[in-house]
C-alpha positions as CSV (number, residue, x, y, z in Angstrom):
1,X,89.5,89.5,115.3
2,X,91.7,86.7,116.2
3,X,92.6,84.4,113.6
4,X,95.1,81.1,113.0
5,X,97.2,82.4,109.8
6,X,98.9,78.9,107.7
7,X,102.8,78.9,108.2
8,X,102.9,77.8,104.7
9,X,105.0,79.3,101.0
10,X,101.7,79.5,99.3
11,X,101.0,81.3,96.7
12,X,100.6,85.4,97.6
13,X,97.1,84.7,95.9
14,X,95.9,82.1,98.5
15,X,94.4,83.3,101.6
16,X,93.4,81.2,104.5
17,X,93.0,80.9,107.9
18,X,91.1,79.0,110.7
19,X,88.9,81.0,113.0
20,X,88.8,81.1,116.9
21,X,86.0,81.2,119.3
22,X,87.3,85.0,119.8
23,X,85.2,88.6,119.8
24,X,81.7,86.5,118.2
25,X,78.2,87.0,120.6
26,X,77.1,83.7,121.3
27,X,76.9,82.8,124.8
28,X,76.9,80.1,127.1
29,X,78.5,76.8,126.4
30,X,78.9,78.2,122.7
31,X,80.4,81.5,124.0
32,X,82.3,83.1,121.5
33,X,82.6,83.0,117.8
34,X,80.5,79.9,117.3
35,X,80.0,78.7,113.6
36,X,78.2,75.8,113.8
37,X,74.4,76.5,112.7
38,X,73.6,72.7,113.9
39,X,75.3,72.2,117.4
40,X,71.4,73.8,119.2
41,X,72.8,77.6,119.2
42,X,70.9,80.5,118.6
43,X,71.0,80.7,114.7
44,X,70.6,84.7,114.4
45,X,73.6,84.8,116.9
46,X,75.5,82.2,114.5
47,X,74.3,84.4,111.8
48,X,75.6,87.2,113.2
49,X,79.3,85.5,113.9
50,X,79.3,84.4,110.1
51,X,79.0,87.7,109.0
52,X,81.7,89.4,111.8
53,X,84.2,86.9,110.2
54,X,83.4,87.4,106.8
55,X,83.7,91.4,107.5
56,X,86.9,90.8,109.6
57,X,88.9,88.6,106.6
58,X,87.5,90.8,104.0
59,X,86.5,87.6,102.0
60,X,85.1,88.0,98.8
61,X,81.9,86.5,99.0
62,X,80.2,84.2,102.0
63,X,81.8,81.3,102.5
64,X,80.5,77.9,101.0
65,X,79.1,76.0,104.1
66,X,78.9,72.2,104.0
67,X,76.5,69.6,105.9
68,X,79.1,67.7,107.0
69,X,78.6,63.6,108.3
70,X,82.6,62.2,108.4
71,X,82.1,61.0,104.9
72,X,85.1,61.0,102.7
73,X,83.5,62.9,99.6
74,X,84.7,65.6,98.6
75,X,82.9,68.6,96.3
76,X,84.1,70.4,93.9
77,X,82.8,74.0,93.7
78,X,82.3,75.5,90.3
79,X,80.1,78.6,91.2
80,X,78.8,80.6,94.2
81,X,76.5,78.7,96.3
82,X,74.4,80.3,99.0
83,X,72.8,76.1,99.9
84,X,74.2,73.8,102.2
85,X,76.4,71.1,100.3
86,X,76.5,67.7,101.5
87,X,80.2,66.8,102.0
88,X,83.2,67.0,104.0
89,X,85.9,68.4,101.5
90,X,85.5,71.4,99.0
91,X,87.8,72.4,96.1
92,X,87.9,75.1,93.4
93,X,89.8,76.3,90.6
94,X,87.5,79.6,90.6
95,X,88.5,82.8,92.3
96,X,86.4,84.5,95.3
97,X,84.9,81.1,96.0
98,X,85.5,80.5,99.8
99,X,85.6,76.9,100.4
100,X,84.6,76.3,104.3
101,X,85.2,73.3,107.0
102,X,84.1,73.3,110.6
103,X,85.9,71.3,113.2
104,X,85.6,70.8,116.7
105,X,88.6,68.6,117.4
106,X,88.8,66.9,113.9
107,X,91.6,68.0,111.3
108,X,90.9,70.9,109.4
109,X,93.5,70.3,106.3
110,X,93.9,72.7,103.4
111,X,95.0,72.9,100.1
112,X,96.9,74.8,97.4
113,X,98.9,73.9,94.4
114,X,102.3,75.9,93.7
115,X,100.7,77.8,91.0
116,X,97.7,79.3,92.9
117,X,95.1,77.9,90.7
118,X,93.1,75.5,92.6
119,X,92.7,75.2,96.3
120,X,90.7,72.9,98.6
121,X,89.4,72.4,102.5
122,X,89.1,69.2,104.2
123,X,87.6,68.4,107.1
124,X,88.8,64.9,108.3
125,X,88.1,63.0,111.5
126,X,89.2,59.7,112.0
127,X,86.7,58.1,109.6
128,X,87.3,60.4,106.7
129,X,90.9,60.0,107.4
130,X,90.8,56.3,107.3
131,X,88.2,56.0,104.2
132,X,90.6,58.3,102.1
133,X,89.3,61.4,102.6
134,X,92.4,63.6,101.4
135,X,93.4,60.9,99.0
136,X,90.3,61.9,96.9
137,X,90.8,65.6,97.3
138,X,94.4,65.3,96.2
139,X,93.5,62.9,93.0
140,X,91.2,66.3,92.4
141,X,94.2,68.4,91.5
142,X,96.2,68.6,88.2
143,X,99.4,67.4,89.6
144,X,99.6,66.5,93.2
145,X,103.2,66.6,93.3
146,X,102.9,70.5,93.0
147,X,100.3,70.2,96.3
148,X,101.2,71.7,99.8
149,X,99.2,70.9,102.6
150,X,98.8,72.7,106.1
151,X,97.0,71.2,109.3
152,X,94.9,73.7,111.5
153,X,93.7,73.3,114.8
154,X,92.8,69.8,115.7
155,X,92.9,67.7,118.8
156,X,96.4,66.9,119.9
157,X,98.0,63.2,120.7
158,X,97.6,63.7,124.2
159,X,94.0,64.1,124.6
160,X,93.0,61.8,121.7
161,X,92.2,58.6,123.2
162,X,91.0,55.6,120.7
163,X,90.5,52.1,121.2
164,X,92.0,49.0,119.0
165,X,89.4,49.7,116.1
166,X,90.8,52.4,115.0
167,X,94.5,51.3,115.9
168,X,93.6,48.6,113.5
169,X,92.1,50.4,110.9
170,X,95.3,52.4,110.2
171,X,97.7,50.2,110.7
172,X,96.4,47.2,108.6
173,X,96.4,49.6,105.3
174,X,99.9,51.0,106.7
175,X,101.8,49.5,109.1
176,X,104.0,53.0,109.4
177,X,100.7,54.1,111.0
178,X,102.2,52.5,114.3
179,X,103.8,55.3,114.9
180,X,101.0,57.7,115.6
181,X,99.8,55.4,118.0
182,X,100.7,55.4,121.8
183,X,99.6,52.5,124.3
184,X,97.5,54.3,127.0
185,X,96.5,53.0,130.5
186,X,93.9,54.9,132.2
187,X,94.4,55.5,136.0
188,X,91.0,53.7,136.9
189,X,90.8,51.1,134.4
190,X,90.6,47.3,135.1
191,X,93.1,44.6,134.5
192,X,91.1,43.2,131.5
193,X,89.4,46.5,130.3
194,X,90.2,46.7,126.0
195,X,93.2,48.5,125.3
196,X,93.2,52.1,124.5
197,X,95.7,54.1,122.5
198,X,96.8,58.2,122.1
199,X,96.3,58.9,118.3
200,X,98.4,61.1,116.6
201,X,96.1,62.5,114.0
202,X,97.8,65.0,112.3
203,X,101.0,62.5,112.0
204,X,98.5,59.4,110.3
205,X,96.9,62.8,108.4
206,X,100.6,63.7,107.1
207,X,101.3,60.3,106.0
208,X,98.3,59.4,104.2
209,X,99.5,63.1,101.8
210,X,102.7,61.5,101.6
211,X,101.8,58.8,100.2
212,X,99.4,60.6,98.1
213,X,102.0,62.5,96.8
214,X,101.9,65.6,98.7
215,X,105.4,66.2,100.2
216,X,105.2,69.2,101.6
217,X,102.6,69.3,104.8
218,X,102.7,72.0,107.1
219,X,100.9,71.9,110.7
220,X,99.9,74.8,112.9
221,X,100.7,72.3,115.9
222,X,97.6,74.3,117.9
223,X,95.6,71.9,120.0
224,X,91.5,72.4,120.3
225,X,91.6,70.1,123.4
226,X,93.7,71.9,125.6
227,X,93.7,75.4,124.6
228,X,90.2,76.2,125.5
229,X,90.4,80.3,125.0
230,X,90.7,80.1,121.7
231,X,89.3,77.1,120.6
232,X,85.9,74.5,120.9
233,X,86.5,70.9,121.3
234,X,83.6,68.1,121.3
235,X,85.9,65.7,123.1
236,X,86.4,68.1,126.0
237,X,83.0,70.0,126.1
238,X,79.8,67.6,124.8
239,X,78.1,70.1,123.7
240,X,80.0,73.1,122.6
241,X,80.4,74.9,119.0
242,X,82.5,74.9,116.0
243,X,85.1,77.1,114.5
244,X,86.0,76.7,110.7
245,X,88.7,77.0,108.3
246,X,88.4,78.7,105.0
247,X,90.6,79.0,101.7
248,X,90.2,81.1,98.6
249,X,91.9,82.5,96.0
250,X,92.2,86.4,94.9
């Protein structure tokens, strides 16, 4: 199967990757190696993909899924859970437990300390990003100055287009934010039409982990938006499905 490896130094007894819509049996608009049990696809077929990717990664147990809703909680996993968690971040300091996000654009961003001992997957979309989303997973660690980040797949700068809300958002709680923001003017729009902007997520994702402490951030620089092969994108699609990324330790 096809899979996004980290290019990250963590620890030999991290594992992680993000998934792509590669080699999985749904069909039509969620052709491929659809995830997402809630996006209207055929849930035996979804089923089905689960369990090719759980075979293909040798994982140790079934991932931990989440019922995600761009909230900026975050769970911390202290057994094997077979239910649905409400949340959009997961981290563990237990072995063999898989902790799961699904994106379909948004940033998929995992954690690991230097030592190996605790690890942690976000899923963060503009919201979560904004309300502190990997702030509170990184407050969750021992010592977040020992944290690395990586970045999978997300929607790139050039296809992210958000208006002055969000521009706003960022910038008034850090006005370095500016720079992840390009002024965009739409072919077709009118004179007076509101301003609209190309959002650099992964850059406003790596400062928010600097500033939470977290120096080293690394990013797969893969794009969901414009590589459509390997990967599903909401902003591009409608309706369309989700890959995920997962993290565990050995």
């Amino acid at each position: 199967m096809k899979f996004i490896s980290p290019n990250w130094p963590a620890p030999k007894n991290v594992k992680a990757f993000s998934s792509t819509r590669w080699e999985g049996v749904s069909q039509g608009v969620y052709q491929g190696l659809n995830l997402g049990m809630h996006v209207g696809d055929d849930e035996v077929l979804v089923q089905t993909n689960r369990n090719l990717v759980v075979a293909g990664a040798a994982m140790p147990t079934s991932p931990v899924w989440l019922n995600q809703t761009h909230s900026n909680s975050v769970i911390e996993l202290n057994k094997l859970t077979h239910q649905a968690l409400d949340g959009d971040g997961a981290i563990t300091t237990h072995k063999k437990i898989v902790c799961t996000v699904m994106t379909a654009d948004c940033l998929p961003v995992l954690l690991t300390n230097t030592d190996g001992t605790q690890v942690a997957a976000v899923h963060a979309g503009w919201r979560g990003l904004a309300d502190g989303i990997l702030e509170n997973a990184v407050q969750q660690f021992t010592k977040p100055s020992q944290v690395m980040a990586w970045i999978g797949p997300a929607i790139g700068s050039n296809a992210f287009e958000v208006g002055s809300d969000v521009f706003e958002v960022f910038t008034h709680f850090d006005s370095h934010a500016r720079d992840a923001f390009i002024r965009h003017h739409p072919k077709r729009a009118a004179k007076d039409s509101p301003k609209k902007w190309l959002a650099n997520m992964s850059l406003l994702a790596t400062q928010r982990l600097n500033l939470a402490g977290v120096e080293q951030v690394f990013d797969s620089q893969r794009c969901t938006f414009s590589e459509p092969d390997d990967f599903y994108s909401y902003r591009r699609d409608g309706v369309t499905g989700r890959q995920a990324t997962f993290i565990w330790m050995e």
